[in-house]
C-alpha positions as CSV (number, residue, x, y, z in Angstrom):
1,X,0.0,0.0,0.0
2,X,1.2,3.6,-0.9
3,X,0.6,5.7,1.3
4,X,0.2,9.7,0.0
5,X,1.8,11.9,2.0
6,X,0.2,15.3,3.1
7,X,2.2,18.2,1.8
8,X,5.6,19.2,3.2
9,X,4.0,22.8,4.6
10,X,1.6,21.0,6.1
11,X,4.6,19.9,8.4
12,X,6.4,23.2,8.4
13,X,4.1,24.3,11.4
14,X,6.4,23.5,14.1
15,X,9.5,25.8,15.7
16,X,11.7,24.7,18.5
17,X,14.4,26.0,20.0
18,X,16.9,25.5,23.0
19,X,19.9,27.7,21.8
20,X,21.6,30.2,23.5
21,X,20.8,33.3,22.6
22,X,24.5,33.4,20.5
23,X,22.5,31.3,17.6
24,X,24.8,29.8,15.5
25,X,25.6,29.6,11.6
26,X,24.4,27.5,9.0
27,X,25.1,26.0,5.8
28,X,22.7,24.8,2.9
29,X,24.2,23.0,-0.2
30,X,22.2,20.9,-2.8
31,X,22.7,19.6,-6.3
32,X,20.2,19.1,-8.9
33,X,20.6,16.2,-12.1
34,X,20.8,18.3,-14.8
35,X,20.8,22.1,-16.0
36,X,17.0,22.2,-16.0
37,X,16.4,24.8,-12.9
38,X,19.6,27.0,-13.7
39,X,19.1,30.6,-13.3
40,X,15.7,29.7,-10.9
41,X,15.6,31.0,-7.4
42,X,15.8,28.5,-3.8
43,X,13.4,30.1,-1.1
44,X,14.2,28.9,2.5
45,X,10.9,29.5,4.3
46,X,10.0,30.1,8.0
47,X,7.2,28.8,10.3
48,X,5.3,32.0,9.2
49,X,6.2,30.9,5.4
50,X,7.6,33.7,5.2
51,X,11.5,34.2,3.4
52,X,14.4,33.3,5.1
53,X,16.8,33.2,2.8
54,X,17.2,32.6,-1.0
55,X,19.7,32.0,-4.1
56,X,20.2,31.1,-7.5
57,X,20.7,27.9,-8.9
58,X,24.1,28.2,-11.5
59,X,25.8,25.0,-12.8
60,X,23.4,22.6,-11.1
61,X,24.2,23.7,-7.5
62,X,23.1,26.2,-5.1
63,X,24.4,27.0,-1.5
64,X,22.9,29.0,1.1
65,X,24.7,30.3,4.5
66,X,23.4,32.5,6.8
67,X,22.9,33.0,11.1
68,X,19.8,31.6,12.9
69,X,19.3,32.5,16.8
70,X,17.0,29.0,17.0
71,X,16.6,25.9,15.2
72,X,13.7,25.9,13.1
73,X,11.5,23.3,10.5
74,X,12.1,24.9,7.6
75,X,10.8,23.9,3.9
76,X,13.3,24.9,1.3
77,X,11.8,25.0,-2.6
78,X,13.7,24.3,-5.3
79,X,12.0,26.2,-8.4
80,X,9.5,24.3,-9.5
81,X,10.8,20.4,-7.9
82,X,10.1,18.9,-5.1
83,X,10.1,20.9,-1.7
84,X,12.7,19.9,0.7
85,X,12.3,19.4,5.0
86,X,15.1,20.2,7.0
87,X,15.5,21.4,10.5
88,X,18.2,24.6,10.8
89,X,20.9,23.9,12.8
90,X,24.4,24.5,12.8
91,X,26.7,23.1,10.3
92,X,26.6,21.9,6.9
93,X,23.2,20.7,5.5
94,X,23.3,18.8,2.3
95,X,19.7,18.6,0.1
96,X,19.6,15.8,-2.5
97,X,17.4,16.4,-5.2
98,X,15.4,13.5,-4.6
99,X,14.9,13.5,-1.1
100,X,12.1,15.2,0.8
101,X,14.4,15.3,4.0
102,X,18.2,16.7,4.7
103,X,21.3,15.4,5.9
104,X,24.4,16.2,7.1
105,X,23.5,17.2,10.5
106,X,22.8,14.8,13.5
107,X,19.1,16.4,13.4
108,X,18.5,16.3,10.1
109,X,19.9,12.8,9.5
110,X,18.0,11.4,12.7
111,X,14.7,12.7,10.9
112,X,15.8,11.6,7.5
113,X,16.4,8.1,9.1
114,X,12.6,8.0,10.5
115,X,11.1,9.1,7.6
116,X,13.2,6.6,5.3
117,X,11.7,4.0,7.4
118,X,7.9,5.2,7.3
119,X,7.8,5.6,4.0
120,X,9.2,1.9,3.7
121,X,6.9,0.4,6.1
122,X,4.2,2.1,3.9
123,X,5.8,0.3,0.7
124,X,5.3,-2.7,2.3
125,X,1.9,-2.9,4.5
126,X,-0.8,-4.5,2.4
127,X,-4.0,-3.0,4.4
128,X,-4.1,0.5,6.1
129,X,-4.5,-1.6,9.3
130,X,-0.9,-2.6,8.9
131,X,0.2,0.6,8.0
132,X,-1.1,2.3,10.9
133,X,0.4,-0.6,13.7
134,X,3.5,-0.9,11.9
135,X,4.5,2.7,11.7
136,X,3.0,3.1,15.6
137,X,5.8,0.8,16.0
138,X,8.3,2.7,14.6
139,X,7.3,6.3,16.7
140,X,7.3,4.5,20.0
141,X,10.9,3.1,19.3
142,X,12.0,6.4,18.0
143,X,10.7,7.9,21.2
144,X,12.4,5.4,23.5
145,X,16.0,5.8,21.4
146,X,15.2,10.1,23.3
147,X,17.0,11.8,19.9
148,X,16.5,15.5,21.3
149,X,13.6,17.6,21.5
150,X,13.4,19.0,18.1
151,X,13.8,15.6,16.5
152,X,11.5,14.2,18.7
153,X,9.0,17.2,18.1
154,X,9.3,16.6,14.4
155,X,8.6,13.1,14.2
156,X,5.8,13.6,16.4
157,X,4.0,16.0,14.3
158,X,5.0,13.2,10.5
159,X,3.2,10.6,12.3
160,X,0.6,12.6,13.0
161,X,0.2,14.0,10.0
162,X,0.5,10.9,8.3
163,X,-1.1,7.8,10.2
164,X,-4.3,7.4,11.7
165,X,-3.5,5.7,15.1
166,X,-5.9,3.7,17.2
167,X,-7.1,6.1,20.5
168,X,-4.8,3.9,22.2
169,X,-1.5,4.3,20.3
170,X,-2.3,8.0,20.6
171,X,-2.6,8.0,24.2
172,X,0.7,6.4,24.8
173,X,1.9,8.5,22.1
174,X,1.0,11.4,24.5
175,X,2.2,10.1,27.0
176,X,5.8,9.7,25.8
177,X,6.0,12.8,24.7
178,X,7.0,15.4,27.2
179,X,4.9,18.3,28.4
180,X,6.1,21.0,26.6
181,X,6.2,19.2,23.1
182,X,2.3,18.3,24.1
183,X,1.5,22.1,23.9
184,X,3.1,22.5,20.3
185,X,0.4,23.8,18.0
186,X,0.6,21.3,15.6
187,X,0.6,18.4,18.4
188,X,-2.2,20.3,20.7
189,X,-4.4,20.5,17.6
190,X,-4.4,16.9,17.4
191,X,-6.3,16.5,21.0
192,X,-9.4,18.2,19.5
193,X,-9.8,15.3,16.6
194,X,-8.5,12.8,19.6
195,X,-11.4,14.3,21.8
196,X,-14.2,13.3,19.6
197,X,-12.9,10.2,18.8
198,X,-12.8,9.3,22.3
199,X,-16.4,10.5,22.4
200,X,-17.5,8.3,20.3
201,X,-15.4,5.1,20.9
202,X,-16.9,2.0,22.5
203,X,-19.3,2.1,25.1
204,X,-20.7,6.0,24.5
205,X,-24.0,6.5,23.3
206,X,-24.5,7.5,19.4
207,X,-24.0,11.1,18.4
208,X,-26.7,11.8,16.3
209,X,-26.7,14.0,12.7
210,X,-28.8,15.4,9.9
211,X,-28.8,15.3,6.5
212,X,-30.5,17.7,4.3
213,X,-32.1,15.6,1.3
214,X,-30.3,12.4,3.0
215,X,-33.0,9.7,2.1
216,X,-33.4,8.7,-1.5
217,X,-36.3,10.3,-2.5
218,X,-34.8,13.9,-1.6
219,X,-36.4,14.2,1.9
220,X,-34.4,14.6,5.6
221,X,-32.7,11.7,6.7
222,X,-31.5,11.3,10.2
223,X,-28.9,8.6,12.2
224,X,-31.6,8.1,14.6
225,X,-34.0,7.4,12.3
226,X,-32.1,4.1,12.4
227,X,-29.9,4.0,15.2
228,X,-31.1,3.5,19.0
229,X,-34.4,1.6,17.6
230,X,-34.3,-1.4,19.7
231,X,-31.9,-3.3,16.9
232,X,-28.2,-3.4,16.3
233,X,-27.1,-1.2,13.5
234,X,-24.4,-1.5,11.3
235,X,-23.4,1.4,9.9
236,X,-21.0,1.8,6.9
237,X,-19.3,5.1,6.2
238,X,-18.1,4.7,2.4
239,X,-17.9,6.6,-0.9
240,X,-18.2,5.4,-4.2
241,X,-14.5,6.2,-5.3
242,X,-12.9,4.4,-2.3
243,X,-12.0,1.0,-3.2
244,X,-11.4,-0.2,0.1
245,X,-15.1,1.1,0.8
246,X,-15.7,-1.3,-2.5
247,X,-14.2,-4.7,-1.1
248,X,-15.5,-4.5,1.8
249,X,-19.1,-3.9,0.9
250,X,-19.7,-8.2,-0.4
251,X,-18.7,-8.5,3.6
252,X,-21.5,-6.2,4.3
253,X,-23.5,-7.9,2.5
254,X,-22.8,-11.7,3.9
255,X,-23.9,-10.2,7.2
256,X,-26.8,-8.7,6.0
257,X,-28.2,-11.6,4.4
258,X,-27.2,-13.9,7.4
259,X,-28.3,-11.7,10.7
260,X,-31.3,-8.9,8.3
261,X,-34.3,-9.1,10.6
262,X,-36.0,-8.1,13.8
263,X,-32.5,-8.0,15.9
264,X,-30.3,-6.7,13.2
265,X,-30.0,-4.4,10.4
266,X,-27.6,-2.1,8.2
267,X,-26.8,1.4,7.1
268,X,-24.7,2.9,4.4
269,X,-23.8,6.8,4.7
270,X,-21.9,8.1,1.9
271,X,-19.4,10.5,2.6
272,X,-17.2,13.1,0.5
273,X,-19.0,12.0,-2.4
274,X,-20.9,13.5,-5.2
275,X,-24.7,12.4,-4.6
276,X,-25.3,10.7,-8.3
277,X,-22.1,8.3,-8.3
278,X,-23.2,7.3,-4.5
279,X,-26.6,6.3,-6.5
280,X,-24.9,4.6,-9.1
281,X,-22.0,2.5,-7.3
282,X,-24.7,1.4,-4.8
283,X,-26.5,0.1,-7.8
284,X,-23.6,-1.3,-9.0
285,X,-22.4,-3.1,-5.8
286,X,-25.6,-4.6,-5.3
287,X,-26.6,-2.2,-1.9
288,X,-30.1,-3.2,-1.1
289,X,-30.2,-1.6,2.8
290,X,-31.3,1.4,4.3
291,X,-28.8,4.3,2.5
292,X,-28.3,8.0,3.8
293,X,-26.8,9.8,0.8
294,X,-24.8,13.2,0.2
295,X,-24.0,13.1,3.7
296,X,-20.8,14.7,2.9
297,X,-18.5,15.8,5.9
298,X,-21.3,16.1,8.5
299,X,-20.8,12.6,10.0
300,X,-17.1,12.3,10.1
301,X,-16.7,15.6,11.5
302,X,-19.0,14.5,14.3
303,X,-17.1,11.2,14.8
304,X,-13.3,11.8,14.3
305,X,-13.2,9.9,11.1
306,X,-10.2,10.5,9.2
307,X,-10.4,7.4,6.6
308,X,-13.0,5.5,4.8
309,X,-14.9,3.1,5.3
310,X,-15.1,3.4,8.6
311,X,-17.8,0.5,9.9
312,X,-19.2,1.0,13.2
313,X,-21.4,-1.4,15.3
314,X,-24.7,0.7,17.3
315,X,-26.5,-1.8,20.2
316,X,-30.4,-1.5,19.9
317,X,-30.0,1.4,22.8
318,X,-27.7,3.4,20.6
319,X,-24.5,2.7,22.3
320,X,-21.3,2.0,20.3
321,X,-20.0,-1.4,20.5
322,X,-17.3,-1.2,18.3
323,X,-15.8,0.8,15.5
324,X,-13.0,0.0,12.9
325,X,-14.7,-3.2,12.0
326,X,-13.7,-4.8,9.1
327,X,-13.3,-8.6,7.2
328,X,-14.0,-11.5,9.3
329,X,-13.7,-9.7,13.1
330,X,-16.5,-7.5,11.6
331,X,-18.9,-10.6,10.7
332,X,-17.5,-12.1,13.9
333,X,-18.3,-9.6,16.1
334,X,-21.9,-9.0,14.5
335,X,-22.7,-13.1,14.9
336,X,-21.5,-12.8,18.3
337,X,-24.0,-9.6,18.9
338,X,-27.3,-11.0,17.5
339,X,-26.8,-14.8,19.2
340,X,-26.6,-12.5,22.4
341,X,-23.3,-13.6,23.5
């Protein structure tokens, strides 16, 4: 599985610094493959995104040197290739040209190292499942191996920006990280998504929503027009261009024909999708249960949901029983459910 990355500014929102008040000088240096950006400009931006520092390109190479007071994340762009990540600090910084990361410099090459091994562990997982465990993994050990605060900072805020951990790996996530990284924008902003998730994980009662023109024929259609009914609802958050969404829906199916009746019964809510192909891939994929269409970002805004499909198991009194559910532990857990065990 390939896992997209979210862009590098996205990740430029972090600033640390223990320096003395001294600073010290830097050193940027890259070279590109051919004569193709010659004469274009390198732009060393700040958290602010706003200039640092900038040169020309001539015979392939470029250098930048200049005095910071603090180490900062910094992006550097490279005319019009990729963007490059690299903490400022002291010494000499080397940018290859197709690398998002620097090296050269115990930070840079500590952070080049972690992301050189997410992006492999992404190569390799075969299901975002994996992905997610694998490269929890991988930001616990980096934690325990206690690289420095600003290294520690920045990995922080990849894996956030890039996995999807379970409520638990982010809770020991948190609390690994010290205090003061905790209250780093980009890290506090997390606890907000975190928040809801926890609201709405295991055990808490549903959190209802509406949906303008939801229902099929145009009219209002609400999650407690199914959910909290006196059955056990099964309720599949999908869109018609996720294929994931697409191989799990002959699961949903099995289930459905097996447990469909007075103790159990399923929903699909289409998210980020446009209303028509929703229509016509649930046509196409054989979708014969109750459907809430064009519900857009309302749901997953409510419930913390980051990736698609997201299958979650309501009791008949509304409370969650389980979310994530997927493949066989998904029919497992529904069989389990209806037989009353």
């Amino acid at each position: 599985m390939k896992k997209v990355f979210f862009p590098l500014l996205t990740l430029a929102l972090l600033l640390v610094s223990c320096q003395p008040k001294t600073g010290f000088n830097y050193r940027i240096e890259g070279s590109l493959p051919d004569s193709s950006s010659n004469g274009e400009t390198v732009y060393l931006m700040s958290l602010e995104n706003e200039l640092i520092d900038s040169t020309i390109v001539r015979q392939d190479r470029y250098t930048l040197r200049g005095h910071s007071d603090e180490h900062a994340l910094c992006q550097l762009n490279v005319g019009q290739r990729m963007s490059h990540l690299l903490i400022l600090e002291k010494g000499r910084i080397i940018i290859k040209s197709d690398d998002i990361t620097a090296a050269g410099t115990p930070m840079n090459d500590s952070i080049a190292a972690f992301v050189a091994r997410q992006e492999k562990i992404s190569e390799e997982s075969q299901t975002m499942k994996e992905w997610n465990q694998r490269s929890s993994a991988c930001m616990m050990e980096a934690l325990e191996n206690n690289q420095g605060k600003e290294v520690v900072s920045f990995m922080a805020v990849f894996y956030l920006a890039n996995v999807s951990p379970s409520l638990e790996d982010y809770d020991r996530l948190m609390a690994a990280l010290p205090e003061d990284i905790r209250q780093y924008p980009p890290i506090a902003q997390n606890k907000t998504l975190f928040d809801v998730i926890r609201a709405t994980s295991a055990g808490h009662m549903f959190s209802d929503f509406t949906i303008p023109g939801g229902n099929l024929d145009g009219s209002e259609a609400k999650l407690s027009d199914y959910v909290g009914k006196g059955k056990y609802i099964l309720v599949d958050f999908w869109a018609s261009w996720c294929g994931p969404c697409r191989r799990e829906i002959p699961v949903i199916a099995d289930v459905y024909q097996l447990f469909h009746g007075k103790k159990f019964d399923v929903l699909s809510v289409a998210v980020w999708d446009n209303r028509d192909a929703s229509l016509q891939a649930a046509k196409e994929l054989g979708i014969v249960w109750n459907q809430i269409i064009d519900a857009q970002h309302i749901p997953t805004a409510l419930y913390g949901i980051q990736s698609i499909p997201q299958i979650i198991l309501f009791a008949p009194d509304g409370t969650i029983v389980e979310r994530d559910l997927r493949g066989q532990h998904l029919k497992d857990v529904v069989a389990a459910c209806v037989a009353g065990k």
